[in-house]
N, C-alpha and C positions, 0 to 999 in steps of 0.2 A: 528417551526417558519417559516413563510414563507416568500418568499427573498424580500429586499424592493425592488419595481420595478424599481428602479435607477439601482441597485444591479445588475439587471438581463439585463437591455438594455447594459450596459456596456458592461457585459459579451458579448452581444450576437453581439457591436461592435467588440470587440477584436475578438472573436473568427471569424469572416467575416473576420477581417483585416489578421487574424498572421497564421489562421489554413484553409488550404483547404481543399474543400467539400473529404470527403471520405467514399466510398459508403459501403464500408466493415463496417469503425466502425459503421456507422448508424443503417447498418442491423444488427450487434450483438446487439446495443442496444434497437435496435426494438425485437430480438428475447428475450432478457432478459423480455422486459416488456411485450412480450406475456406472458412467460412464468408464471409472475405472480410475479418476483421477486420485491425486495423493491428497490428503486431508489435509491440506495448507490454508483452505480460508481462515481468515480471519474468523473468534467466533462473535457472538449474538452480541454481547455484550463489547466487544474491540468495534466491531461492527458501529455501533450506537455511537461510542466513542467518537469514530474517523467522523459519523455524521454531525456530532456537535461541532467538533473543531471547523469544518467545513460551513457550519451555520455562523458560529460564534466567528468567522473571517467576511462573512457573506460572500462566500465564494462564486463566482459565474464559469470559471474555468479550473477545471482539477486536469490535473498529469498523472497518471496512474499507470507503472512501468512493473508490470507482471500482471495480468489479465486472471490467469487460471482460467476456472467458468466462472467469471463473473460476478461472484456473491460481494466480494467488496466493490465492486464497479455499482450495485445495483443500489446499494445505499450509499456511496457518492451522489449518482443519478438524483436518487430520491430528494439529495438536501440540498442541492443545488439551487440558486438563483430561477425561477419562472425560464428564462430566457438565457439560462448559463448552458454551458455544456461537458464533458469529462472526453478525452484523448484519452487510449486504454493501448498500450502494447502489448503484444503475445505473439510468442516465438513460434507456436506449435499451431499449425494448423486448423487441427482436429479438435483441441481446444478450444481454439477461437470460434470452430463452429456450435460448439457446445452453449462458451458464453452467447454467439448472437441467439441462441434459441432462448437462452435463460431470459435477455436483453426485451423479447417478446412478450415473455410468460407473462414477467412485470412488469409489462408496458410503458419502458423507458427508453426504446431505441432512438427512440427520435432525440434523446438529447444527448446520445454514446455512438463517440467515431473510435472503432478497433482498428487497429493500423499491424497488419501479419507481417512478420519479419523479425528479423537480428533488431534488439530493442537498441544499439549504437547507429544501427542504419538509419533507424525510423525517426531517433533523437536528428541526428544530421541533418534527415527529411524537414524536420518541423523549424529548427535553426534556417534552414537555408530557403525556406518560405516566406520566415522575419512573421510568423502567429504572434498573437498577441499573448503576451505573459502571462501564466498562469499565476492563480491565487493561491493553490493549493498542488503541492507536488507527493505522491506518494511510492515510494520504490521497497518495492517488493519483489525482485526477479533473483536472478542468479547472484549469492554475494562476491565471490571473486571479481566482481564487475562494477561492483558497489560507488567504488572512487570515478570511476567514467561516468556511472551515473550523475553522479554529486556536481562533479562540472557542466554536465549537459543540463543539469536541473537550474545549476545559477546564470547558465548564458537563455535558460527560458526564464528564467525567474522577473521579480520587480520587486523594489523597494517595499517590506509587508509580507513577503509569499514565505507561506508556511513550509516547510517540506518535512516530508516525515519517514521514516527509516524505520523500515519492520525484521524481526529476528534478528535483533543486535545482541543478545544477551548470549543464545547459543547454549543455552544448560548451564551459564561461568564462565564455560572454556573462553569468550571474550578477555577474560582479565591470563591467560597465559601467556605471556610471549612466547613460549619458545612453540606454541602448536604449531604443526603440520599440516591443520585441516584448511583447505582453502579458504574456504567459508569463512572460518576465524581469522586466518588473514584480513583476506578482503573487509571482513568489518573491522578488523580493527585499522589499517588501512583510512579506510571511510569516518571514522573517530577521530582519527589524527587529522584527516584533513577541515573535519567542522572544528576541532581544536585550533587548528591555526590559523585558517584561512580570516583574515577581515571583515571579510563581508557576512557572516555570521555569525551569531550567537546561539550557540546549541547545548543540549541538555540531554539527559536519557534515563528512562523509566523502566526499571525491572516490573513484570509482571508475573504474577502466577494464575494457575486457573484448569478448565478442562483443556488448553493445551499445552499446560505443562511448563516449564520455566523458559522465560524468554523476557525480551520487552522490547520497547518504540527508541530511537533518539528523534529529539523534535529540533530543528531548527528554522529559526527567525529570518532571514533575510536583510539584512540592513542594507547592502548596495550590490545591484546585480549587476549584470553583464561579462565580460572576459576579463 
């Protein structure tokens, strides 16, 4: 669906008003769409966003479970702790080599480990290490996958850690039961299980804008582990 054009001058107020020009994210997101990729980053504005919540936690360690090229890894990076660091999964290769060039451009490598793989493999990798718990978890890959994510995020998780849930809204089709689309499945899936589960407390935020209708779920953490 494409964004009502209220949607998008809005956006492209705010984003003039609250975010200054910065020549780095530009050019990553110009290298991504040379590259050919699909226009999934987060924008300027969501962007800001992830970076407050990540300040406003004083985060040292982010989880961040879909890579793309990088543009939301890069303002993780950015808001991080002096001495923190961001884990980034990515499925695709080619991608990943995309974001490590991005990782450079805006001279953040040094605080961003991309781990290439099936993001369930690379979850197991990190569990079966025993890393220290992240503060911040954000899942953003494939949604039929959504619920495996969610458990692999609470047995990395701790007491505090924020986790955050991107494209839960779906256009609405979220609120259908009977759809078809995996997608919708899987989030809605991922809903029922921050709905039930204990150990957190969760919420979720429609948003509109220039990408069009969607929104975050944000969940709290209150007891992690298995």
């Amino acid at each position: 669906m494409n964004a009502d054009p209220r949607w998008s001058s809005v956006d492209a107020y705010f984003s003039q008003e609250l975010i200054p020009v910065d020549s780095t994210l530009d050019a990553v997101l110009a290298a991504n769409a040379e590259a050919g990729m699909p226009p999934h980053d987060v924008s300027p504005l969501q962007g800001r966003f992830l970076s407050l919540l990540v300040k406003a936690v004083g985060a040292k360690r982010v989880l961040e479970i879909g890579t793309l090229g990088g543009y939301s890894t890069v303002w993780f990076a950015r808001s991080i702790a002096p001495d923190g660091k961001v884990v980034t999964l990515e499925i695709d290769t080619g991608r990943a080599e995309i974001a490590r060039s991005n990782f450079l451009r805006a001279g953040v490598e040094a605080r961003i480990e991309i781990m290439v793989g099936r993001a369930s493999e690379s979850l197991a990798r990190l569990a079966e290490e025993k890393v220290d718990p992240f503060d911040v978890i954000f899942i953003d890959a494939d949604k039929p996958n959504n619920p495996e994510y969610l458990e692999w995020a609470l047995r990395l998780s701790r007491p505090g850690t924020l986790i955050i849930g991107d494209n839960v809204v779906r256009e609405g089709a979220v609120a259908d039961p009977g759809s078809r689309d995996p997608n919708v499945i899987g989030v809605r899936s991922f809903i029922r299980l921050l709905a039930e589960d204990p150990r957190i407390e969760a919420t979720a935020i429609q948003t509109v804008g220039a990408k069009g209708y969607d929104g975050f779920a944000l969940a709290f953490v209150r007891d992690a582990g298995q």
